[in-house]
C-alpha positions in Angstrom: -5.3 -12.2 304.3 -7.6 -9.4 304.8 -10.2 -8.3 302.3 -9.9 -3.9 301.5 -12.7 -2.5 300.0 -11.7 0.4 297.0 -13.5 2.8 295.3 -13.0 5.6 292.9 -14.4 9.2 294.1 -16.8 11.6 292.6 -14.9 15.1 293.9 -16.5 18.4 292.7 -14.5 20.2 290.3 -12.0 22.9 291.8 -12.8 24.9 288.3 -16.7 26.7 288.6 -19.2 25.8 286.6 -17.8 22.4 286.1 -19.2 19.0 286.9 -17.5 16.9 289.5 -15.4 14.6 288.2 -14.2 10.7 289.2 -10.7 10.2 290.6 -8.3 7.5 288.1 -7.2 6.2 290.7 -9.4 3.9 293.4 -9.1 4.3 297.6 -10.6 3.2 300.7 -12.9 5.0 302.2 -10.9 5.8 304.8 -8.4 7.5 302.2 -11.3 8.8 300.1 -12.7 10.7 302.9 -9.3 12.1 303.8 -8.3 13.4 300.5 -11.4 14.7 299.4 -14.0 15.7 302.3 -17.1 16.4 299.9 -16.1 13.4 298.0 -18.5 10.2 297.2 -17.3 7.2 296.2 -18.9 5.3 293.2 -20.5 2.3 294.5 -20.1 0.3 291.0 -16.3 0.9 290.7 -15.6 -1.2 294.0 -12.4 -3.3 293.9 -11.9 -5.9 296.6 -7.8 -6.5 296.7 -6.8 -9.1 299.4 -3.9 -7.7 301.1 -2.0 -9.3 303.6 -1.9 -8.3 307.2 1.2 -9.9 308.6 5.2 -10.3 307.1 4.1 -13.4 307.2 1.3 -13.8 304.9 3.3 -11.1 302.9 6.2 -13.6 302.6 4.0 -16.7 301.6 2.2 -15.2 298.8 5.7 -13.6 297.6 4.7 -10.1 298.2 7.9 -9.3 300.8 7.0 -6.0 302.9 10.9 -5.5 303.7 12.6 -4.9 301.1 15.0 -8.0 299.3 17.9 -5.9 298.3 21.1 -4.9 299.6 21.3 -0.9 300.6 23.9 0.6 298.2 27.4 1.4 299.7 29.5 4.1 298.9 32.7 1.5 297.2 29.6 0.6 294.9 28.9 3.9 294.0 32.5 4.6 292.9 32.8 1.9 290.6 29.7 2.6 288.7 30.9 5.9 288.2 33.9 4.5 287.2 32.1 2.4 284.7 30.1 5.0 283.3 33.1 7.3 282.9 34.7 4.8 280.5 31.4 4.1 279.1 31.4 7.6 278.0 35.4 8.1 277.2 34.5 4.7 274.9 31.2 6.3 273.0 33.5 9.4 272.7 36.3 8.1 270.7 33.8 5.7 268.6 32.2 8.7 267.7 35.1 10.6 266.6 35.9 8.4 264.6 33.4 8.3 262.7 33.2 11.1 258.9 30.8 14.1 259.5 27.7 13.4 257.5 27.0 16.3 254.9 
């Protein structure tokens, strides 16, 4: 497990005559410099997050980098939309036969 260092940025405002503002969202310096070149980060919003730096540490500490489910095929694609057609042919007829409301 590895230690990453984030910060949000102070970035000047894009509108003139406004004060720079702080990003809601926090980045590494690295990603902070990228995004916004005039950009500073706050030093008092750091947040350390320990990410893991191999599939392996990723697997122990049940934060899987591959994802865990199937890929979707086609034959499962039909049936849903066979599903959801009766779905809807069923909320259809329940709803006609239901009295107008005055």
């Amino acid at each position: 497990m590895k230690d990453v260092e984030f910060y949000a940025f102070r970035v000047p405002s894009e509108i003139k005559g406004r004060r720079p503002y702080l990003t809601r969202w926090k980045m590494t310096i690295k990603e902070g410099k990228a995004r916004f070149p005039d950009g500073v980060p706050e030093l008092n919003t750091l947040e350390v997050r320990r990410l893991p730096s191999t599939p392996e540490e990723a697997y122990e500490h049940g934060r899987s980098i591959s994802p865990s489910h199937k890929p979707v095929t086609s034959e499962a694609l039909q049936d849903y939309g066979q599903r959801l057609k009766q779905w809807q042919d069923d909320e259809r007829a329940a709803t006609a036969d239901r009295p107008e409301r005055a």
